[in-house]
N, C-alpha and C positions, 0 to 999 in steps of 0.2 A: 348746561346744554343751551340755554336761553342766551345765556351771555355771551354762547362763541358766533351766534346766529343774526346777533345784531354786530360783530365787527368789528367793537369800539376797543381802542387799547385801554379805555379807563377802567375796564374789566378787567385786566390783567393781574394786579394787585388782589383782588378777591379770589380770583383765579387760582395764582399760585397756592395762596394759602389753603385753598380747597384739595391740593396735591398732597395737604398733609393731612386730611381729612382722617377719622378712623374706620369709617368704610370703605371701600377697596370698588366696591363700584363706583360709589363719587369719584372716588380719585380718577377708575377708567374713564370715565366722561368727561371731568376737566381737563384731561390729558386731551382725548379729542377736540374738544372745546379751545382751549389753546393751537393747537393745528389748525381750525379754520380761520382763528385771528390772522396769522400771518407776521406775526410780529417776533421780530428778535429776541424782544425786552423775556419773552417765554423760554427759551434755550436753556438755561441756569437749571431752571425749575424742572422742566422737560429732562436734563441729562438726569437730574434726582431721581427722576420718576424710574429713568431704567435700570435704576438697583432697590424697585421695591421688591416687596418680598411676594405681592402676588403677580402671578406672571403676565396674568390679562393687563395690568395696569404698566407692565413694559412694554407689552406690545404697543398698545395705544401709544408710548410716548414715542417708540418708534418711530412709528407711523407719524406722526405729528412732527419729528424731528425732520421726518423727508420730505412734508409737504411744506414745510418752513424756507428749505432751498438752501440752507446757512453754513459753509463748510465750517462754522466753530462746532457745527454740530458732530463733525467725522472723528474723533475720537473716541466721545461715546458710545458714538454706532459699532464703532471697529471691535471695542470693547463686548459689547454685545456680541459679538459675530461669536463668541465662545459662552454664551450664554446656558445654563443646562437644558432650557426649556427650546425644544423646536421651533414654535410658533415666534418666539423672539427672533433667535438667529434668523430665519426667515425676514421678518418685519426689518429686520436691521440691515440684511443684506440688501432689500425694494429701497429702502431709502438710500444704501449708498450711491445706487443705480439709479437715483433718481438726482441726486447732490453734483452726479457729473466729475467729479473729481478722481485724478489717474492715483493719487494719494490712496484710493482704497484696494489698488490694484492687487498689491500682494499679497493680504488680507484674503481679500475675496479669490485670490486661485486658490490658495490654504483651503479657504471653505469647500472648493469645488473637489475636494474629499473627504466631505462630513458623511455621517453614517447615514443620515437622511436624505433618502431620494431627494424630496420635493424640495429641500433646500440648497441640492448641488441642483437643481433645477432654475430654481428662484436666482442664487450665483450666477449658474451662465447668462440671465438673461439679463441683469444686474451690469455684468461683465460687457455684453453686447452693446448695451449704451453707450462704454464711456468714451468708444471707441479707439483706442489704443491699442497698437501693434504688439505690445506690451501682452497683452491678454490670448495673442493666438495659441502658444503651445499649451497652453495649461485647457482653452478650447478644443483642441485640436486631439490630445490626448482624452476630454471628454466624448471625443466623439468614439471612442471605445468603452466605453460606461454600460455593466451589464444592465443599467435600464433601461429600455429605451424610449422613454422619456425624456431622458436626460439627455442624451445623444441627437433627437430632435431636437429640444432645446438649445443645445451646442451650436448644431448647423444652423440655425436662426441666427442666431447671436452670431455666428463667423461672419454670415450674410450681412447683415447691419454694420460689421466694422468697415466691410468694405474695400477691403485690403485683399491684393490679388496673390498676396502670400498665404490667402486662406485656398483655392484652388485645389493644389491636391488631396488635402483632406476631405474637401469636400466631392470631389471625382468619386474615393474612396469611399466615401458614405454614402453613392448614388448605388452600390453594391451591398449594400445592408440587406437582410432577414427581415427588418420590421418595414411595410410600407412605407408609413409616415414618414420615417427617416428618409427613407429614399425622397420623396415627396418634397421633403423640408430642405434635403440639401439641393435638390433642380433651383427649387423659389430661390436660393439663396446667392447660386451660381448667376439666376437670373437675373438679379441685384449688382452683381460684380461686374455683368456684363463686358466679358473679357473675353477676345478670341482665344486666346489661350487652353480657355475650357472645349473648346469645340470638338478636339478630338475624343474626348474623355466622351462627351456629351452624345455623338457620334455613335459608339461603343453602347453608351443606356440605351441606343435606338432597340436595341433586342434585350433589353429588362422584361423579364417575365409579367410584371403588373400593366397592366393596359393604362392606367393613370399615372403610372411612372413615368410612359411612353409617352403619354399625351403632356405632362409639364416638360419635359425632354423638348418638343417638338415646340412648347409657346416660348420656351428659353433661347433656342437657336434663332425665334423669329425679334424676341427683344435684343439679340444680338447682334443680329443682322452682317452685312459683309457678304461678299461673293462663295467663301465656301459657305455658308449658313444657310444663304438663300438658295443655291445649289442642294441643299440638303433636304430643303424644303420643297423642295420642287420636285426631287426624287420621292419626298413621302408620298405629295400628291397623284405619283403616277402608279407607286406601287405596294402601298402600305394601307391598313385597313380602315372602316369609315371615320373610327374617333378620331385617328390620327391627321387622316386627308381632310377632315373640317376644320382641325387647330390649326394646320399649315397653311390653310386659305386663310383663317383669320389670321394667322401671322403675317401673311403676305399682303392683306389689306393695312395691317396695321404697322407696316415698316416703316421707320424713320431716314432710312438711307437709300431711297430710289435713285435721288440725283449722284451719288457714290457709284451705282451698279452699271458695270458694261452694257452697252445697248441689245449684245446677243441674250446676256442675263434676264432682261427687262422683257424682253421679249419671248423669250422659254417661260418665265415665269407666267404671261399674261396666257398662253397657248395652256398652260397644264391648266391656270386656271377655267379658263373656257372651255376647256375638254370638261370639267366637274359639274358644267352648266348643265351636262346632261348623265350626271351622279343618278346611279338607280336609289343613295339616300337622299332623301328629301336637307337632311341638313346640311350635308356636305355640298348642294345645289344651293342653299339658302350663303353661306359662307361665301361660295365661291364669287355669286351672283355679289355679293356686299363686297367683294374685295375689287372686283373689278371698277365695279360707281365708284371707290374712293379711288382708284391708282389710274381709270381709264382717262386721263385728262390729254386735250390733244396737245402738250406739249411734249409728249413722249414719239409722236406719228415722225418727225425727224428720224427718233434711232430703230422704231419699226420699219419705218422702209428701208435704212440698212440692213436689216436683220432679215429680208426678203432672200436675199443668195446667199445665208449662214444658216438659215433655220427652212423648217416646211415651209414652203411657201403657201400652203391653200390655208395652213391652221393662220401663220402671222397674218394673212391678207383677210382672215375672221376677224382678227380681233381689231385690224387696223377698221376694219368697215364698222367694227359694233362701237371703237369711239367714234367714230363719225355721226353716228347715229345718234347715240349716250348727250355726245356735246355738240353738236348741230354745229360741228367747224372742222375745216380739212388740213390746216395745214400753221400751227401755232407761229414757227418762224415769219412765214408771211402774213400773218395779223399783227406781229407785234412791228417787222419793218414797216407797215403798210400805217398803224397806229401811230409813230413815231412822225413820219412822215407829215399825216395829215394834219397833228396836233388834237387841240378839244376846241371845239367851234371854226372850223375850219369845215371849208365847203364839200359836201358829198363827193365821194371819186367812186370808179368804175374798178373792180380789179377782175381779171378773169384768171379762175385758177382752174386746172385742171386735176382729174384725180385719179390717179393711177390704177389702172383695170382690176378690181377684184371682185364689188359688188356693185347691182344694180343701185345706183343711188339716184339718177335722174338728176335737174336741174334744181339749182335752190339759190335765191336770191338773198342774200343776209344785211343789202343795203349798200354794202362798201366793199364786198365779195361777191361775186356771182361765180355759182361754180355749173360747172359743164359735165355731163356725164359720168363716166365713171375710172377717172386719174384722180391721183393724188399730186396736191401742188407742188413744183417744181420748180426752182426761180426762172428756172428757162424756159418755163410759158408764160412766162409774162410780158 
């Protein structure tokens, strides 16, 4: 154990020989001991190790084989994978899932109907690494596995490959009996982040579990897109407090604002400020967070289009609270006006004006003076 602790390959040579030890715990230990070396020159030794006769001293070489990284090592693993003892076949299967190699692929679906749960468990998730398309249907059939462990397990593993041929399977697993599956397939769809899913996704909006509902609704917001965000916008007007707080923080946390129609951007900001005045506190705290990240006055352009498509009194709220938020009226004409003057170039005058909705009074920002209460228009200039 000392000798695997200090690193050195000159240990190896004592090492191996130690594998042939006649204690069965020495040998467990050099087997681990060799695993933190890191070193190739152990492989030989290590495959020995997983035809001893006691089983704790295959595991360990297992284990040691996977943290080596060595595809010379995948034969003896494979070999393993039909080991009598559990705990091997396990150990064997982590390592092949850790050696990355599509080589152990067919192996390991083989395995993903062994008698033992926790090692068609261990398999899928084995499987999930290597990422290969190769591995969906023998996944995907896991995802009917009477345990439902395993079936979680599954829907992780589909998630991680990342392949939007895993979709339906997973739709179908957001209809499962055990939560967690349900649970496991949303994160995973989440991961795929494919419009694709949305209808499906849609559909879980009436899942019986409230946390079902609630990964359901932070999935549509990782997803984003005009039906997504439409969708989210609808939870926020009409769906209960969990869900109306995951929808604000979806909607604060979008990636695709500059994508979204100007009427969208604007439904959106309106539901959110309606939540300002949420009788829950957190769905006011969400809401309040989502608008500081998205209220930037480069959006006040497609809000004052959105004046004769949407309410006018809620968009001409939100337009007055980014005014406020960001002490500036009107982006396009700060960044022509920027352009213009350059950096060290002499103070100018601009007078903008700001479209009637709220009291805003006079405000001087040095190179903008703005007048009452318009929004800037290049034609008061």
């Amino acid at each position: 154990e000392a000798l695997g602790k200090l690193g050195s390959e000159a240990a190896i040579p004592s090492l191996l020989k130690a594998l042939e030890d006649q204690d069965s715990c020495v040998r467990r230990i050099t087997a681990e001991a060799l695993g933190k070396l890191g070193s190739e020159a152990a492989i030989p030794g290590l495959l020995r190790a997983l035809e001893d006769q006691d089983f704790f001293v295959c595991w360990s070489a297992a284990e040691a084989l996977g943290k080596l990284g060595s595809e010379a090592a995948i034969p003896g693993l494979l070999k393993a994978l039909e080991h009598q003892d559990d705990y091997v076949r396990r150990s064997a299967a982590e390592a092949l899932g850790k050696l990355g190699s599509e080589a152990a692929i067919p192996s390991l679906l083989k395995a993903l109907e062994d008698q033992d749960s926790s090692m068609r468990r261990i398999t899928a998730e084995a499987l999930g690494k290597l990422g290969s398309e190769a591995a969906i249907p023998g996944l995907l059939k896991a995802l009917e596995d009477q345990d439902s462990s395993m079936r979680r397990s599954a829907a992780e593993a589909l998630g991680k490959l990342g392949l939007e041929a895993a979709i339906p399977g997973l739709l179908k697993a957001l209809e499962d009996q055990d939560f967690f599956v349900c649970w496991s397939a949303a994160e995973a769809l989440g991961i795929l982040r494919s419009e694709a899913a949305i209808p499906g996704l849609l559909k879980a909006l009436e899942h019986q579990f409230d946390y079902v509902r609630k990964s359901v609704t932070e999935v549509l917001a990782i997803i984003g897109g005009e039906q997504a965000v439409s969708s989210l916008i609808h939870i926020l007007e009409f769906r209960g407090a969990m869900m109306r707080e995951q929808a604000a923080k979806g909607l604060g946390n979008l990636q695709c604002w500059h994508q979204l129609s100007a009427l969208t951007q604007a439904l959106a900001m309106v539901s959110l400020a309606k939540r300002l005045n949420d009788r829950h506190r957190p769905v006011r705290a969400a809401a309040e967070d989502a608008l500081n990240k998205i209220a930037h006055p480069k959006l006040l352009p497609n809000l004052q289009q959105s004046l004769k498509s949407a309410k006018y009194d809620e968009v001409a709220k939100v337009i007055a609270a980014i005014q406020a938020n960001c002490q500036f009226y009107n982006y396009e004409i700060f960044e022509e006006r920027s352009q213009e003057a350059g950096v060290g170039s002499e103070e100018g005058t601009t007078n903008v004006y700001i479209e009637k909705i709220e009291r805003v009074g006079n405000l001087n920002t040095g190179d903008v003076t703005i007048h009452g209460n318009q929004i800037g228009d290049n034609s008061h200039l």
